[in-house]
DSSP file (Angstrom, degrees, kcal/mol; ACC not computed):
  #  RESIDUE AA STRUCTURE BP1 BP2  ACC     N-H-->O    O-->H-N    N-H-->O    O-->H-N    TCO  KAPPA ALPHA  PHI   PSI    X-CA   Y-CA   Z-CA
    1    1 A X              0   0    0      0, 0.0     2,-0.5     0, 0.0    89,-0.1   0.000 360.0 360.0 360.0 115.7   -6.7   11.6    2.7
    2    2 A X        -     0   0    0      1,-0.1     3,-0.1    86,-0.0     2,-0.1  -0.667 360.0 -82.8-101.7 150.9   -7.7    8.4    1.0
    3    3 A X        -     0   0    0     -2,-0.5     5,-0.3     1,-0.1    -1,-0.1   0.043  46.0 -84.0 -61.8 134.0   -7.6    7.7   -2.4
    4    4 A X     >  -     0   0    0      1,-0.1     4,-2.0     3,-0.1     3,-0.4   0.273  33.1-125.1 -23.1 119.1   -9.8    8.4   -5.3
    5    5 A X  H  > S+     0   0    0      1,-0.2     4,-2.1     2,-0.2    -1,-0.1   0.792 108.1  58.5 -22.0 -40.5  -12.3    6.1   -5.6
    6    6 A X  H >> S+     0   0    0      1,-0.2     4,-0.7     2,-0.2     3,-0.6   0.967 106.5  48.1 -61.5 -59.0  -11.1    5.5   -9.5
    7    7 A X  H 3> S+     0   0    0     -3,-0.4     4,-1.0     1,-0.2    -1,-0.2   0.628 106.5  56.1 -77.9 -15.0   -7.6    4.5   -8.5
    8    8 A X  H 3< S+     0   0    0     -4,-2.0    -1,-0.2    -5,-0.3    -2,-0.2   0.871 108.3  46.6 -74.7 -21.4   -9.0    2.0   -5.9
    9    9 A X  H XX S+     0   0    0     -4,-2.1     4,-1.2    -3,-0.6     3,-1.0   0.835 110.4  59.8 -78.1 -28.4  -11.2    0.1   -8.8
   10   10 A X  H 3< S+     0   0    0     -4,-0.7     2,-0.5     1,-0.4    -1,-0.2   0.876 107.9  41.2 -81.7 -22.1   -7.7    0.3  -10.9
   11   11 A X  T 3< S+     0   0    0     -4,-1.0    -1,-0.4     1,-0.2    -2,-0.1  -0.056 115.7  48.4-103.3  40.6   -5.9   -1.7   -8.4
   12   12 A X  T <4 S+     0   0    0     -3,-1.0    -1,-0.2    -2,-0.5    -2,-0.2   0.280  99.9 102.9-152.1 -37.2   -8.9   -4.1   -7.8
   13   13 A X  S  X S-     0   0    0     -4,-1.2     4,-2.1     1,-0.1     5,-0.2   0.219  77.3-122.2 -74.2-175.3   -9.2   -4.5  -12.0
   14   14 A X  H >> S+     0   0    0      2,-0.2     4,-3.5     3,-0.1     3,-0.9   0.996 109.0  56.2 -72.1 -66.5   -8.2   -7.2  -14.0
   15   15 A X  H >> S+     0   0    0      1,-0.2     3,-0.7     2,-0.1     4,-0.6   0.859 112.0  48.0 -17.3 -77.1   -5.8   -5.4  -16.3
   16   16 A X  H >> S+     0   0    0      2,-0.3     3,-2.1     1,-0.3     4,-1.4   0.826 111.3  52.3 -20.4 -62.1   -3.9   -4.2  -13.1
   17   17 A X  H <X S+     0   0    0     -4,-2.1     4,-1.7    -3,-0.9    -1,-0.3   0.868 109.9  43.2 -77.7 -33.8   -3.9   -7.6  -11.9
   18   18 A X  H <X S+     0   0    0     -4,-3.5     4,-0.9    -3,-0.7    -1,-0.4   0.561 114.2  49.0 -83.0   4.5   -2.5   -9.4  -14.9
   19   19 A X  H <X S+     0   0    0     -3,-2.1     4,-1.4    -4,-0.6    -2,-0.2   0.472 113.3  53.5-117.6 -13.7    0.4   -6.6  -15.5
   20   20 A X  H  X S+     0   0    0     -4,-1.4     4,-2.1    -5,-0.4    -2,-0.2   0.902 104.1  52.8 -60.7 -56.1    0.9   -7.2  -11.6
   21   21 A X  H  X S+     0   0    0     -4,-1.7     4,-3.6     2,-0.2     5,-0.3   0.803 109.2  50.4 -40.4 -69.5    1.3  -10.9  -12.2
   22   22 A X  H  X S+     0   0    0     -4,-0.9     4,-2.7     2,-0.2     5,-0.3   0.978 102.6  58.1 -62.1 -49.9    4.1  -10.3  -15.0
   23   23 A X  H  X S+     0   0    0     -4,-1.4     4,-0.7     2,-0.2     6,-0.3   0.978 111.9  44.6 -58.8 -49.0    6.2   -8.0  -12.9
   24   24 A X  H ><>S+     0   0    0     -4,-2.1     3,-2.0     1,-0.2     5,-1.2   0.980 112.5  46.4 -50.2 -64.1    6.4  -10.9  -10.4
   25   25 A X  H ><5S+     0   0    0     -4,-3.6     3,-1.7     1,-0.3    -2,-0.2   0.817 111.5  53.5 -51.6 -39.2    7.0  -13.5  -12.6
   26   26 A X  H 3<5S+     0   0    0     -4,-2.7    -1,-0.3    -5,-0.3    -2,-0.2   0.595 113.9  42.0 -72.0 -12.8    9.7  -11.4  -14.4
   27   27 A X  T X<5S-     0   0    0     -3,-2.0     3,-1.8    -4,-0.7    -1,-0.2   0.297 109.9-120.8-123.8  -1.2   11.5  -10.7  -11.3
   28   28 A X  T < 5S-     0   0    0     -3,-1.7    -3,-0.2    -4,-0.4    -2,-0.1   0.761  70.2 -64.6  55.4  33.0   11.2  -14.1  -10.0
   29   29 A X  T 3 <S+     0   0    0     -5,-1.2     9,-1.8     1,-0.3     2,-0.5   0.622 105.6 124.8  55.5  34.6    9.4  -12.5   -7.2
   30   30 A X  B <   -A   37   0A   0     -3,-1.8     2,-0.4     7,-0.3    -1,-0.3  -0.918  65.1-101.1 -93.6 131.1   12.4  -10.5   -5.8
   31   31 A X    >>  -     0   0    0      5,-3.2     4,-2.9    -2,-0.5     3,-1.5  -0.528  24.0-144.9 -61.7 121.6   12.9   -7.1   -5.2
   32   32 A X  T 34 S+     0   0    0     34,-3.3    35,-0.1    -2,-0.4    -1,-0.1  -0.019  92.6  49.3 -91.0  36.0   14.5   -5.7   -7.5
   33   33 A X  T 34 S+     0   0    0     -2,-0.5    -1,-0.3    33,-0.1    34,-0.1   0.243 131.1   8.5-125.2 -31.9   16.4   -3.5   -5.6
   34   34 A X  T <4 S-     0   0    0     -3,-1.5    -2,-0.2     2,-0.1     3,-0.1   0.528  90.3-115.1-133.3   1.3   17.7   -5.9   -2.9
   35   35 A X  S  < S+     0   0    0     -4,-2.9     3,-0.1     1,-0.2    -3,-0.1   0.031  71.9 130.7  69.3 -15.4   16.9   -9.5   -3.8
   36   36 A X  S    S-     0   0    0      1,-0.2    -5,-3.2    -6,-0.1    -1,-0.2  -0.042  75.7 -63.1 -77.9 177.8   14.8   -9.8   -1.1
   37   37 A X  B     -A   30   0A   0     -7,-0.2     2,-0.4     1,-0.1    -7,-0.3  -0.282  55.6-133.6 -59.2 130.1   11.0  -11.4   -1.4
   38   38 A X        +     0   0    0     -9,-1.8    30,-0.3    30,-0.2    -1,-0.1  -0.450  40.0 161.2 -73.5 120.0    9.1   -8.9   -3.6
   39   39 A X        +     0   0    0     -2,-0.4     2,-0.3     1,-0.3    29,-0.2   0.604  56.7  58.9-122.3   9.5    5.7   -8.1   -2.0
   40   40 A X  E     -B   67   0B   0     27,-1.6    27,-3.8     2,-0.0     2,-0.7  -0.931  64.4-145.5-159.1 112.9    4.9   -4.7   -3.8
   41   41 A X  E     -B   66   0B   0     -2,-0.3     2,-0.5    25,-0.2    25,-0.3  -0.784  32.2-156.2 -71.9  98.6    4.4   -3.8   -7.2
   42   42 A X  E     -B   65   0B   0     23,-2.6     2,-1.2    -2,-0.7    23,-0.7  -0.635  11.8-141.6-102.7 106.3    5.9    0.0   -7.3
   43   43 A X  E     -B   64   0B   0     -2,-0.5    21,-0.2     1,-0.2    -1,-0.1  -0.077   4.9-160.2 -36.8 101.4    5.0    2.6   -9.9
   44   44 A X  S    S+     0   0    0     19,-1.4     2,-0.6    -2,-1.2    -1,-0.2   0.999  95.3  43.7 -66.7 -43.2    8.2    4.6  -10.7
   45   45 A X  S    S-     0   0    0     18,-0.4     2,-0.1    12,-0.2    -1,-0.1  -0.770 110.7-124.0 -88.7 133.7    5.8    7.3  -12.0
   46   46 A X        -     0   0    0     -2,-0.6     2,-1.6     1,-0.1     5,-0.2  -0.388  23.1-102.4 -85.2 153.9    3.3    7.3   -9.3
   47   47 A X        -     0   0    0     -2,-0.1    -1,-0.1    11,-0.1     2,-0.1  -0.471  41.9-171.7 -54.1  85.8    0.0    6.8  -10.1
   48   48 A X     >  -     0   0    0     -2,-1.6     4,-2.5     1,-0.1     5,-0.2  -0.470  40.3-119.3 -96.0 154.3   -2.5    9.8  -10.3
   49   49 A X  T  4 S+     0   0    0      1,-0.2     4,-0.3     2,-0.1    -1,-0.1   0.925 122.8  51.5 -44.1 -41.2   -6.2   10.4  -10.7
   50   50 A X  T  4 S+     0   0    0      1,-0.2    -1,-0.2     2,-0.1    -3,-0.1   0.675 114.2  33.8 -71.2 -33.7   -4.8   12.1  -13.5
   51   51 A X  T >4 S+     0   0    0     -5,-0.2     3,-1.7     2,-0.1     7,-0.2   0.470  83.8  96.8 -61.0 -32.9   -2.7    9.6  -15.1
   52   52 A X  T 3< S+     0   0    0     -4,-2.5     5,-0.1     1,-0.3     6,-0.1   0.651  71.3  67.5 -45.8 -45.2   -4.2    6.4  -14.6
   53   53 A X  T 3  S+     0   0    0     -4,-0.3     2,-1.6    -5,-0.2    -1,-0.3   0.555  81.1  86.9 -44.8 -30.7   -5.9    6.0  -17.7
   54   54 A X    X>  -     0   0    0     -3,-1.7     3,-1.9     1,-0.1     4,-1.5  -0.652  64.8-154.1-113.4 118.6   -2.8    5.8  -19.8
   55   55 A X  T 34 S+     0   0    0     -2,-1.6     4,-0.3     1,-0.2    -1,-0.1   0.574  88.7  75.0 -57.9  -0.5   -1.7    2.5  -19.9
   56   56 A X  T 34 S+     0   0    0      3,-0.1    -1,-0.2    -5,-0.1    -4,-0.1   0.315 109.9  25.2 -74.2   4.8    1.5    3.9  -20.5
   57   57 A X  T <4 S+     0   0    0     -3,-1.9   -12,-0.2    -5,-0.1    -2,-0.2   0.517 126.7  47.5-126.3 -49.2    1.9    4.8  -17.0
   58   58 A X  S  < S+     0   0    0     -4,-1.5    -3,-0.1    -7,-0.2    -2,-0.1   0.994 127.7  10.7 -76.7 -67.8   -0.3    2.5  -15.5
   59   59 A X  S    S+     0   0    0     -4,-0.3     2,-0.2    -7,-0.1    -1,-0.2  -0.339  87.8 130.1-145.9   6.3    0.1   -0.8  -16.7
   60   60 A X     >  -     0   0    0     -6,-0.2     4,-0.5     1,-0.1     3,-0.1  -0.552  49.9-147.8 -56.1 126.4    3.6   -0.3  -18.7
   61   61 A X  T >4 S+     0   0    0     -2,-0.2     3,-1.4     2,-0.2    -1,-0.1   0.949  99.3  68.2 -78.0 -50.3    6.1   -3.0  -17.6
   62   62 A X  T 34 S+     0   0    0      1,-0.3    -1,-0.1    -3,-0.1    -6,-0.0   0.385 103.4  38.7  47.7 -62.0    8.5   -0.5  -18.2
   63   63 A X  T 34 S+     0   0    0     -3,-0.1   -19,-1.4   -19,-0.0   -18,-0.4   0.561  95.8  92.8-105.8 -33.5    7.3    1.7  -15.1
   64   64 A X  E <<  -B   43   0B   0     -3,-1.4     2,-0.2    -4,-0.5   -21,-0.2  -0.643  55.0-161.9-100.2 144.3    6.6   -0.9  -12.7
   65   65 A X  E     -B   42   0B   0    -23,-0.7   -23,-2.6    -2,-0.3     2,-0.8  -0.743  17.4-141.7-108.8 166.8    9.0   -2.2  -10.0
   66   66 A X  E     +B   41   0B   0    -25,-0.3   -34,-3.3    -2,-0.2   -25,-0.2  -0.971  42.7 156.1-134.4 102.4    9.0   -5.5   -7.8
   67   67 A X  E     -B   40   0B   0    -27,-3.8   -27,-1.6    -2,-0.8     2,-0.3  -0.814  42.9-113.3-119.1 179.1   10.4   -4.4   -3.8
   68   68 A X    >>  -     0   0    0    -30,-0.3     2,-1.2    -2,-0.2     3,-1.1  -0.654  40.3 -96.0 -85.2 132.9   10.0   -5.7   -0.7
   69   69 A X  T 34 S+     0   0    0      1,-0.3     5,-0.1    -2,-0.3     4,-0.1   0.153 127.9  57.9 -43.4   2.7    8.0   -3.7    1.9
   70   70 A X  T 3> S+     0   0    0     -2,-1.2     4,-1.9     2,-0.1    -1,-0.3   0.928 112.1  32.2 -97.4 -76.4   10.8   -2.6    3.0
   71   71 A X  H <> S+     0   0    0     -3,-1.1     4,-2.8     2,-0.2    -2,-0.2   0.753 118.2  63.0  17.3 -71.0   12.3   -0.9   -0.4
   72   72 A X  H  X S+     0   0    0     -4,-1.0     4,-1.2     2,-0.2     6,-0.2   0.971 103.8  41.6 -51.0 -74.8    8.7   -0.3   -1.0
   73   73 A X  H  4>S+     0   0    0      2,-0.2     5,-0.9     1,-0.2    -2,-0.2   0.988 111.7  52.9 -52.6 -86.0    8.3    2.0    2.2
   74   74 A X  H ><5S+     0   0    0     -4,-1.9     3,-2.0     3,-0.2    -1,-0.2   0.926  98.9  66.6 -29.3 -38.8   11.5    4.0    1.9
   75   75 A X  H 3<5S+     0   0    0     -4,-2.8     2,-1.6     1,-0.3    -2,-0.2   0.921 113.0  34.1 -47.0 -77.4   10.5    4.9   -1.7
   76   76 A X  T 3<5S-     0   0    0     -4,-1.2    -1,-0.3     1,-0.1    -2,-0.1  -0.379 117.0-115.6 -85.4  68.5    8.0    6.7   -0.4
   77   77 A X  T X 5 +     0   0    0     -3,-2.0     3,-0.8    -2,-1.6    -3,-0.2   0.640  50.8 175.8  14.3  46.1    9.8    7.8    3.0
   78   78 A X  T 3 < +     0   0    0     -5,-0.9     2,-0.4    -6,-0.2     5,-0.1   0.050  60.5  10.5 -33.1 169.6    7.5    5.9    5.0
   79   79 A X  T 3  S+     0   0    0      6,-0.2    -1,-0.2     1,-0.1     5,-0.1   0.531  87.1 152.1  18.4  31.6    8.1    5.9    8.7
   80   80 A X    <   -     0   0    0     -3,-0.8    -1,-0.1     3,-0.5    -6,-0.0  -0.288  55.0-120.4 -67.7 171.0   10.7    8.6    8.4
   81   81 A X  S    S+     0   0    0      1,-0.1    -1,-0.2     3,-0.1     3,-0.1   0.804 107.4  42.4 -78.5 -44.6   11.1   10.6   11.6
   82   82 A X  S    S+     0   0    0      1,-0.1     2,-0.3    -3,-0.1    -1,-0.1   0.623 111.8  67.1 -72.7  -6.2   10.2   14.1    9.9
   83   83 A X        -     0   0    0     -6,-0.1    -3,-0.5    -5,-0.1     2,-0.2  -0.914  62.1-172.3-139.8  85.5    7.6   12.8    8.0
   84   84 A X        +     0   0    0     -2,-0.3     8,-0.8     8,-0.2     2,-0.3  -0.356   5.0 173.4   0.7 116.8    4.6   11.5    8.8
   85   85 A X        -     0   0    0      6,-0.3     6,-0.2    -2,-0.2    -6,-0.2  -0.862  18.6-109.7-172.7 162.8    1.6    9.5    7.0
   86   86 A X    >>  -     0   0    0     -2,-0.3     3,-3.5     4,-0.2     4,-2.0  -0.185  44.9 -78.3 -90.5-177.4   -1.7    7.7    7.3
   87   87 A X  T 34 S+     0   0    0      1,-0.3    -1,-0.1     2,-0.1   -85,-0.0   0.551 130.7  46.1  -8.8 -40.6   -3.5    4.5    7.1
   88   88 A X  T 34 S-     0   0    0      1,-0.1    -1,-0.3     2,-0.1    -2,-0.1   0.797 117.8-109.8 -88.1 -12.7   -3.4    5.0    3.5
   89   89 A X  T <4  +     0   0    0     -3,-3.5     2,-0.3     1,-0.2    -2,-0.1   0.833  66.4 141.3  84.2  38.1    0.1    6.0    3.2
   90   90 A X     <  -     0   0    0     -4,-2.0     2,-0.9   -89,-0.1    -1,-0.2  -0.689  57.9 -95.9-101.0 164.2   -0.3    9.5    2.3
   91   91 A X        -     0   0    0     -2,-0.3     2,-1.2    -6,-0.2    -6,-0.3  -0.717  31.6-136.1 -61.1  80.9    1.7   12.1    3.4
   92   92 A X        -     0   0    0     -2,-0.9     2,-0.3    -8,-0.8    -8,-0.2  -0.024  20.9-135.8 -29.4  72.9    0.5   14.2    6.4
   93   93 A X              0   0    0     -2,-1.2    -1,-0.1     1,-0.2   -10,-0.0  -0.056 360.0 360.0 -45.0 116.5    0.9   17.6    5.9
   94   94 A X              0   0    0     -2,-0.3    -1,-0.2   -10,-0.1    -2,-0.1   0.257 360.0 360.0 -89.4 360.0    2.4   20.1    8.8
């Protein structure tokens, strides 16, 4: 499953980019979960087709977190054993 066209233009727009921009700088481009180099701007409420639009969700400093790909991957149980998901980083369903 890849993601909705809509949310791929949000992560490509300018808003996005500049509220992206501040969560590094504010976090002095650590993860802020481990100290280590931040490489991933994380939604704490995840980001939906449905949601996106309100900048209160999207683009809220508030909401976004600064991990490391590492952090970043565990949030969403990446590379678990029981769990599965693709390219995109969706969940595979069983």
């Amino acid at each position: 499953m890849r993601k909705p066209k809509e949310l791929h233009r949000f992560y490509k727009s300018i808003p996005w980019q500049v509220a992206r921009e501040i969560k590094i700088r504010d976090a002095n481009g650590k993860c802020e979960r481990c100290g280590a180099l931040g490489e991933e701007v994380h939604h704490k409420t995840r980001l939906t087709i449905q949601n996106y639009l309100d900048t209160s969700i999207s683009l809220n400093q508030e909401n976004l977190e600064l991990l490391c790909r590492k952090c970043h991957n565990e949030e969403h149980k990446r590379f678990s054993k029981s769990q599965q998901f693709d390219e995109d980083g969706n969940l595979i369903q069983r």
